[in-house]
N, C-alpha and C positions, 0 to 999 in steps of 0.2 A: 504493500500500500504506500510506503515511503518512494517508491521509485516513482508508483503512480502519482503522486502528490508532485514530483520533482516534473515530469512529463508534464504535468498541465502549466507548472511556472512559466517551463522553458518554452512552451507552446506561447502565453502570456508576456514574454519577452520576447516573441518573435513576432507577436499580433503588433504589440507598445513602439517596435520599430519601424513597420512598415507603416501603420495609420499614425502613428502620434509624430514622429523620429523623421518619418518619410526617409526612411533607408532602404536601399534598395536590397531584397527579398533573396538574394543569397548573401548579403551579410549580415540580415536578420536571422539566416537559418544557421550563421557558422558561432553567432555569440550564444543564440539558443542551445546551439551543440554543446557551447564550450561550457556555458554552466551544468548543462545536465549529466555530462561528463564526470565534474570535480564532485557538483554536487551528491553525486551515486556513488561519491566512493573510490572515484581515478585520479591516480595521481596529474597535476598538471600538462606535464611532459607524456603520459601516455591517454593524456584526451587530447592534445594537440597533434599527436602521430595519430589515432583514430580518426583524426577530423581529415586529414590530410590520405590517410590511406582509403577511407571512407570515398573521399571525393577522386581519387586516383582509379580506385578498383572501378566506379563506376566510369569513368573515363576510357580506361582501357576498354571496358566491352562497346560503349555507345559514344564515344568522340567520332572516329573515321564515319561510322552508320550513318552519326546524325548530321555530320556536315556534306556527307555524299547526297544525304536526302536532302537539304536546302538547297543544295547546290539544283538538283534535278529540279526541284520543282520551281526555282526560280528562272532555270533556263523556258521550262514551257511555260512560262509565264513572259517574260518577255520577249519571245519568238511568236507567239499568238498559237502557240499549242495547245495550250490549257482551252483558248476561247475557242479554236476549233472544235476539240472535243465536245465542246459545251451545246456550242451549234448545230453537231451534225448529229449527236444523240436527240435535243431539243424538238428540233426539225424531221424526225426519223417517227414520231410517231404524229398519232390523233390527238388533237385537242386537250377531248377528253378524259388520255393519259398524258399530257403535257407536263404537268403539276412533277406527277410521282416519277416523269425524263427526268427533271431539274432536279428531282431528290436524287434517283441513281448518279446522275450525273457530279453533282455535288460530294457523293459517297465515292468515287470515283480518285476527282482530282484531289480529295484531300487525304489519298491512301499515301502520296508523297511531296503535298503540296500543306504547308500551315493553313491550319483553319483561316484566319484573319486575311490571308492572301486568296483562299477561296471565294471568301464571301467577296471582296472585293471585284474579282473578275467576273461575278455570276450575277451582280445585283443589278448591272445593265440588261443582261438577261430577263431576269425577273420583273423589269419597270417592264418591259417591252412586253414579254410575256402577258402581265398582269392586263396594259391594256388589249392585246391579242383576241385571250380568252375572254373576256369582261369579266375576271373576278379582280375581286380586292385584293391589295400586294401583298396583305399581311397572309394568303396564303402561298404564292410563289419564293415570299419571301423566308415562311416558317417552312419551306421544302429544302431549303439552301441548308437553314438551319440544321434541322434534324439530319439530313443526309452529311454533309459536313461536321458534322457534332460524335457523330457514331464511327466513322472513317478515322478521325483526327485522335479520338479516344480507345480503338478499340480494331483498330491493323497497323501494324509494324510498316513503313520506319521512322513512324511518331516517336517522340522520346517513351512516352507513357509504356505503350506494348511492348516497346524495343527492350525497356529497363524489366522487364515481368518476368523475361524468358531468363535474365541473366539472375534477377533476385531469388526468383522461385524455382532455378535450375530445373530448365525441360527444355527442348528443344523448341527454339524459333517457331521453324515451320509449324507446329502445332498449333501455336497462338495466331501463324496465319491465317491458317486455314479456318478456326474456328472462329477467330477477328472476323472475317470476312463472312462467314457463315451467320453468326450469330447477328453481326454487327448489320449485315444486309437483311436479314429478316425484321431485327429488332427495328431499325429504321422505317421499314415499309410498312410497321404495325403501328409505330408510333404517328406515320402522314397518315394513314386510316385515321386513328382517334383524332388525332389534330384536323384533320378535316372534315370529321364530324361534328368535333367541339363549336367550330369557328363555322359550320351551320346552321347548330342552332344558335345562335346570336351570341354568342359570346363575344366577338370583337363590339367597341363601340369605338366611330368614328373621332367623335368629338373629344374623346379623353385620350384616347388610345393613339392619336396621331399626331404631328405635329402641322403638318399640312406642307410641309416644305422636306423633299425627297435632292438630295445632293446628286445622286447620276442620273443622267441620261445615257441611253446607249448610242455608242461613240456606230458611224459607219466603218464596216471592215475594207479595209482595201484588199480588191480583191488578185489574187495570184501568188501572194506573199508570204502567207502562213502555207505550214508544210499540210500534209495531206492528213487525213484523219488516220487511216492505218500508224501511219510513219509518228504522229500525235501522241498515239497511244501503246507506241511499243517499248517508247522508256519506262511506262510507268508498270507494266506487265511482265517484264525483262526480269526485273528483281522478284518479284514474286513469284514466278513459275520458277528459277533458279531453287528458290529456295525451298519450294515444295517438292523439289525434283529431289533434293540432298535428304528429306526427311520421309516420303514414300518409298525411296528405294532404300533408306536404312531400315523402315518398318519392313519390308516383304524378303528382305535379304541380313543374312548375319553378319556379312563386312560389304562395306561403300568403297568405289574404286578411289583412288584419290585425286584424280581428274575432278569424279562426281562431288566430294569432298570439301574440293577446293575452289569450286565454281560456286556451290553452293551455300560458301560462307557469306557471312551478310554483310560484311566487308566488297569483298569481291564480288558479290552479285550485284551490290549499289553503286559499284565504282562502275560494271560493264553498265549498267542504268546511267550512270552520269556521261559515259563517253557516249551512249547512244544517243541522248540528248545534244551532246554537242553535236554528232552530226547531222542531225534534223534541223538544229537551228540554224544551222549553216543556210538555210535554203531564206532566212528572212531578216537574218541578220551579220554583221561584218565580224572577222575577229577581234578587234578590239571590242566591240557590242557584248559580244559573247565573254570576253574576259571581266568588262564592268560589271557586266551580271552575277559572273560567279564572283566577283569582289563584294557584290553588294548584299550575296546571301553568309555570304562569308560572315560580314556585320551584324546583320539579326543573329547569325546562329552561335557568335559568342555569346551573347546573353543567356541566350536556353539553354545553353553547354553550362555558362556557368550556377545558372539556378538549376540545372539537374544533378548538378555534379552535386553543389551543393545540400540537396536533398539527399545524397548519397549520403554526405559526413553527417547529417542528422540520422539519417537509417541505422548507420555504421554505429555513431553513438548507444543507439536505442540496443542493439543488438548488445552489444560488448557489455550493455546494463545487465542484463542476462534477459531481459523484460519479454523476447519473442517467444521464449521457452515457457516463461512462466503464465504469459497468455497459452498460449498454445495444450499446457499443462489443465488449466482453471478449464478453460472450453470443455474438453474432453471429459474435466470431471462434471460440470452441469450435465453434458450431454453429448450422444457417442454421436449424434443427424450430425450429419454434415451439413445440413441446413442453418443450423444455429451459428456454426462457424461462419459461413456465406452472408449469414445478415447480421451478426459482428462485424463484418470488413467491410460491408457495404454501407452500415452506419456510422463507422468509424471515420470512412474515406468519406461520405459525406459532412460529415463533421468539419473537418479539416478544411473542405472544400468551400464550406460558408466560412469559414473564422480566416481563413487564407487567402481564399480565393483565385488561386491554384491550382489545376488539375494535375499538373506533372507533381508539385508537391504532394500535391495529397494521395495520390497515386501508391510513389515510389515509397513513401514513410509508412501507408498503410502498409503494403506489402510486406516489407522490413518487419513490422511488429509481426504478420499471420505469416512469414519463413516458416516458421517450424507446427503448422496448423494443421496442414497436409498429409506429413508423412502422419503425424498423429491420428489424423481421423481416417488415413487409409484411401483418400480420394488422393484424383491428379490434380496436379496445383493449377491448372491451368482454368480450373472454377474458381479458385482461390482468385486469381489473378482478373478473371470476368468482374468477379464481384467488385475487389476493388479497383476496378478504373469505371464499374456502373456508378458507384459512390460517389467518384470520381468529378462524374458526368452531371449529378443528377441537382445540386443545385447552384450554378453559377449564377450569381449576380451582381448588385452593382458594384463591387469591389474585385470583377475578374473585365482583364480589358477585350474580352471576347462581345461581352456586353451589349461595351461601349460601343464597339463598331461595327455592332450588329445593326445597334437600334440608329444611330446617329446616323448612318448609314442611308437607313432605308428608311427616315422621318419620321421613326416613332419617341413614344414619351415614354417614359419612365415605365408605366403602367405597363404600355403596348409592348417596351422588351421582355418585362415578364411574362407578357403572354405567348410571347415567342419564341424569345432565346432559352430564358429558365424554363416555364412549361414542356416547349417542343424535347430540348434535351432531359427533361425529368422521363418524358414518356419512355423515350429509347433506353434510359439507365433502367425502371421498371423493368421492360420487357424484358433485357440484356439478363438481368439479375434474375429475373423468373426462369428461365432457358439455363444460366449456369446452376439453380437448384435442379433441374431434372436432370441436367447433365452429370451432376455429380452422384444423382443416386442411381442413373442408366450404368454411367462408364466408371 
């Protein structure tokens, strides 16, 4: 109970930094570490080497992944890849599947594109859209959401999924597939309800809007952007790679080392980033192409360093002994695996309001339920479902995904909660319901 008590301080000093301090959210997380550290009992010097190997361990597995994936996803982004895809799936059906194209679509480009850079490229879509179909934006707009929200949380090579397979030790591909599995279903259950919801009246114009929408959709010029095939094969490249390394280890008792070695998530994101380049080649110059990857380069120090840094708070929590002694207490309340699932999932939501955070609250969650798994006999990879649904399920006005949801696309205050928090509450639900069956199927 003394370590618990020490956990909620250091949580407490880390909230008092970011809102009062206004210090940026991995040096709130490394002074949090470092009290919780002494406080628990570590000497000095062996909580500043935890804090440091904490933030390094994580590095090692998710630095190269995670800047290979901005790099990618910022080349189809500035090459007009990403808006091709966006177009030609858009465009590809009826009307009256338009809506749940923009969701897929959105589940899509944000398997290796940041959320924030999605919504950005798709909200010209959705104005245009919106007047198209003659519905209201706020539901083109809550399709961006939710498909984007499920993708960004819940398929690798996000930090969030990417750090699950190395915390919770299981193999990558696993969490892809089931990312993609659970994260595509969860999403198209959640536009269902959200499109029901926002049926029956639940949007109101006058509160919910601000009356003033910031894009227009720009005209494409056209011959410039590469082709939709050529679009979409960076972003498939790494994930077929990696499903390729973990099918043939399940149906076979040794993997070639070709298969191996293509299919580390290293080298599978790095052939993804070089595919990229030469697509983009087709709309933009080398230097175009160089600034780009400079400029993802920029954003992805920050997440590197607020991941990492979730790492040395993980790293701390662990060395407290605290994941054992959870993982212990569970077991003894109860043998379901269910109970554990909706600990991590209320945990990670926890965090997720008091932080506002998804990769933090994520990666810390995880950390404390390490050792939840082997105890209760499931695969960790419901472990890992649950907490990035927790995750997911309530951002608001102190997560900047929000902000540039709602600002975005003209809403108030009200209307992002009906959007951005709502729509992604729906997908963590379902996400969280799917990893309780999953664990008492498999």
């Amino acid at each position: 109970m003394i370590i618990f008590l020490h956990l909620v301080i250091a949580i407490a000093i880390i909230l008092f930094c970011i809102l009062k301090l206004k210090l940026n959210t991995a040096i709130a997380l490394v002074l949090g570490s470092l009290y919780m550290g002494i406080a628990c009992g570590l000497d000095p010097v062996s909580t500043v080497n935890t804090v440091a190997s904490g933030f390094g361990n994580l590095m090692t597995s998710l630095g190269l992944s995670v800047g290979f994936g901005v790099i990618l996803g910022q080349l189809l982004s500035d090459s007009g890849a990403a808006k091709k895809i966006a177009h030609t799936m858009v465009s590809a059906v009826s009307s009256k599947y338009a809506m749940y194209a923009l969701g897929a679509t959105a589940f899509i480009l944000s398997v290796p594109v940041f959320y924030d850079v999605t919504f950005v490229i798709l909200v010209p879509l959705a104005i245009a859209m919106s007047k198209e179909t003659k519905k209201p934006l706020h539901y083109t707009v809550g399709a961006i959401i939710i498909g984007a929200g499920a993708a960004h949380t819940l398929v690798p090579p996000t930090p969030n999924p990417l750090a699950a397979a190395e915390i919770l030790h299981f193999d990558l591909g696993i969490m892809v597939g089931v990312g993609l599995l659970l994260g595509g279903v969860s999403a198209f259950l959640a536009l269902k309800l959200y499109f029901l919801l926002m049926d029956r009246g639940f949007w109101n114009k006058e509160t919910d809007e601000t009356g003033v929408a910031l894009y227009e959709e720009n005209e494409q010029s056209e011959g410039k952007e590469p082709s939709f095939i050529a679009s979409l094969f960076p972003v498939v490249l790494p994930v077929i790679l990696i499903l390729i390394g973990t099918i043939w280890g399940a149906v076979s008792e040794s993997v070639p080392k070709l298969i191996s070695f293509i299919a580390d998530k290293n080298i599978a994101l790095l052939l993804g980033v070089i595919a990229a380049y030469i697509i983009s080649s087709v709309s933009m110059t080398k230097d175009e192409k160089d600034k780009s990857a400079t400029e993802a380069l920029k954003s992805c120090g920050i997440v590197l360093l607020i991941t990492g840094a979730g790492g040395s708070f993980g790293a701390i929590i662990s060395a407290t002994g605290m994941a054992d002694f959870i993982a212990q207490s569970i077991s003894n309340i109860s043998a379901s695996p269910i109970v554990a699932l909706l600990f991590a999932f209320v945990v990670a939501a926890v965090f997720r309001i008091a932080l506002g955070s998804g990769t933090v609250a994520s990666i810390t969650t995880m950390t404390i339920m390490s050792s939840v798994a082997g105890t209760m006999g499931m695969h960790p990879v419901w472990i890992a479902i649950a907490c990035l649904s927790g995750s997911l399920s309530c951002g608001h006005v102190n997560d900047s995904g929000f902000w540039v949801s709602t600002n975005l696309a003209g809403f108030t205050i009200k209307g992002g909660l009906k959007t951005y928090t709502l729509g992604n509450a729906f997908t963590a639900i379902f996400a969280m319901v799917f990893a309780m069956i999953g664990s008492l199927i498999f």
